[in-house]
C-alpha positions in Angstrom: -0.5 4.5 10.3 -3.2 1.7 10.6 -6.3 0.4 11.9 -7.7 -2.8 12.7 -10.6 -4.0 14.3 -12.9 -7.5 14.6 -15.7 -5.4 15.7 -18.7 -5.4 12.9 -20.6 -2.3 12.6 -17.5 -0.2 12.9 -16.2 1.8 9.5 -12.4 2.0 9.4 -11.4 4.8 7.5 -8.2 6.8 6.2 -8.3 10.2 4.2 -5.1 10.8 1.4 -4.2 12.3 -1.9 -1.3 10.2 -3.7 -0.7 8.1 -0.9 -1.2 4.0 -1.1 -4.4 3.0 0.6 -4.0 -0.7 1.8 -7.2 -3.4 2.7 -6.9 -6.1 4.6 -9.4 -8.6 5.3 -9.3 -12.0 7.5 -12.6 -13.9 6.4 -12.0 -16.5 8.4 -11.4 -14.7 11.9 -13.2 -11.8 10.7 -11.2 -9.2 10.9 -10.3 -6.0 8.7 -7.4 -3.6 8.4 -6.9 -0.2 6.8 -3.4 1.3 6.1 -2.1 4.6 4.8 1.2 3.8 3.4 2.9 6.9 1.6 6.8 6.4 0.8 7.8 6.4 4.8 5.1 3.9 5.6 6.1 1.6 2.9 10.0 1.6 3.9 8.6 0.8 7.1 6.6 -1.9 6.2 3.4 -0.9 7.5 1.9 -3.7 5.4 4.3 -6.3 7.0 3.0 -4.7 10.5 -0.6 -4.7 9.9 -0.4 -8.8 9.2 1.8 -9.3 12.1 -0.5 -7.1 14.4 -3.5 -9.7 12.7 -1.6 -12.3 13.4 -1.0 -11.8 17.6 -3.8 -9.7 18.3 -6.4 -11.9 16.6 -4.9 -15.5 15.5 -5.2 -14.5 11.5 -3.1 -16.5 9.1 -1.1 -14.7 6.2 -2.5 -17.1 4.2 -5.6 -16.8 4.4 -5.8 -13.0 4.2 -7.2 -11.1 1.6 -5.7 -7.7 0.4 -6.2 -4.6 -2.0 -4.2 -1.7 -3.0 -6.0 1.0 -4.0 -5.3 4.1 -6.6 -2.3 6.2 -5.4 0.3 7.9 -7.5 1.6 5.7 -10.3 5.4 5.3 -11.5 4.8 7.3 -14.9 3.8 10.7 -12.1 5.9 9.5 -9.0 9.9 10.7 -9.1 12.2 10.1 -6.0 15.6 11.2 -5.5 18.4 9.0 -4.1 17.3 9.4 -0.5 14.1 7.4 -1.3 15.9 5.1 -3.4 18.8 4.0 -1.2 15.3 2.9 1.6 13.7 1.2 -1.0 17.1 -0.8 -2.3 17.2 -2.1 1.2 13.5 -3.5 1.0 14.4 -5.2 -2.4 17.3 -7.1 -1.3 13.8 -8.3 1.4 11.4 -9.1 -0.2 10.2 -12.2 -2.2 10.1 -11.4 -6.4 13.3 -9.4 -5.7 15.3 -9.9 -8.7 12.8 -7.8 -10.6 11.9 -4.8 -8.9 14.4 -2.7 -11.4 11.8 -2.4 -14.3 8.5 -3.6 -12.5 8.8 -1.5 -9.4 11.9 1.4 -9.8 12.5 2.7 -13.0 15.8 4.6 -12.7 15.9 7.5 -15.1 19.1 10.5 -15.7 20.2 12.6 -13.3 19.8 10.4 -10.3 16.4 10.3 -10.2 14.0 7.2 -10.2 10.1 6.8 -10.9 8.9 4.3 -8.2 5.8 2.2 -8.2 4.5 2.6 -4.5 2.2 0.3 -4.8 4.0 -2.4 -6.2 6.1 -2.1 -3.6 3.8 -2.6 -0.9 2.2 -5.9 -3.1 5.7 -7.6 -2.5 5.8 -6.5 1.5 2.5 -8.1 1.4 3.9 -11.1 -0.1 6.9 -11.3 2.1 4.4 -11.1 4.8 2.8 -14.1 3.7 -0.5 -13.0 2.0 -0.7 -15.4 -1.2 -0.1 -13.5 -4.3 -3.4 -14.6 -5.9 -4.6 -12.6 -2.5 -3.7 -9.1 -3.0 -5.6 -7.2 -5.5 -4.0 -4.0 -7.1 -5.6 -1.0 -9.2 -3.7 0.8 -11.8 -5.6 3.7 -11.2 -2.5 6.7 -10.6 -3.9 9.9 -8.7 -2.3 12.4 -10.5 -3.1 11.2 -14.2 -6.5 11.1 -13.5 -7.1 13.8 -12.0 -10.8 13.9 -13.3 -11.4 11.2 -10.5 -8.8 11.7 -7.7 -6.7 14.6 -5.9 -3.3 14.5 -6.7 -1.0 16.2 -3.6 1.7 16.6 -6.2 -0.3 17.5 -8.9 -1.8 20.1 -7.1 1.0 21.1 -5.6 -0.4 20.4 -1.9 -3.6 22.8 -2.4 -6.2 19.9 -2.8 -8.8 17.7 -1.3 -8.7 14.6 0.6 -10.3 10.7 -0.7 -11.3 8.8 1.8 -10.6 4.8 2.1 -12.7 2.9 4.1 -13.3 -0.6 5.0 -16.1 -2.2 7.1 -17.4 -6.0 9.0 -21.4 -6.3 8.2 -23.2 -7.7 11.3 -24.1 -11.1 11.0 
């Protein structure tokens, strides 16, 4: 899910624990986006969706966008099974940088499992929508290692709080 708006005064704003928040910011036609991108959202590109949605709705450029990533789970605390991984292999073979995600984004360990680094993921979707690397910003923060700071859904075993992301236009 995502939000967008060119309106300023209005606070766009998504609640999650482990999740991938994801800013976007046009500063030339003024517009902001907010995205919630959790292992679905990033196999369906929601990053990829909120620049093409700023691009027709409001004339942005990939290019000139600004983005962030913001603390989610990290690969050392995140484990997927095939399922997840057979989605993501499809983005790989996608995506710009792609003959490097085994060791930078997927980390395949015994037993068929995988770690998976959401939000490098979502950087190169970003990328492949055309946002300029030296564009997108990304924490290393990881919700469930520091959990002195964040909820962690898988942590906590799905008993815990909410953050919140938000993103806003000042009034000129």
């Amino acid at each position: 899910d995502g939000l967008l708006t060119d309106v300023p005064g209005i606070l766009l704003t998504s609640f999650y624990a482990d999740c991938v928040p994801l800013y976007f910011c046009d500063p030339v036609r003024r517009v902001i986006g907010l995205a919630h991108a959790g292992w679905k959202g990033t196999v369906a590109e929601i990053a990829l969706k909120m620049v093409q949605t700023m691009q027709t709705e409001f004339g942005s450029r990939p290019s000139d966008l600004l983005a962030a990533i913001g603390p989610s789970i990290g690969p050392e605390a995140y484990e997927v099974d095939e399922h997840v991984m057979s989605q993501i292999r499809v983005l790989e073979h996608d995506c710009p940088g792609n003959d490097d995600w085994e060791g930078s984004v997927y980390f395949p360990l015994t037993g068929g499992k995988t770690l998976l680094d959401l939000k490098q993921c979502n950087r190169h979707i970003m990328m492949k929508a055309g946002i300029l690397p030296s564009h997108i910003e990304c924490t290393t923060l990881c919700t469930s290692s520091r959990s002195d700071l964040f909820f962690s859904y898988r942590k906590e075993g799905g008993v815990t709080g909410r953050m919140a992301s938000w993103i806003g236009l000042e009034e000129r």
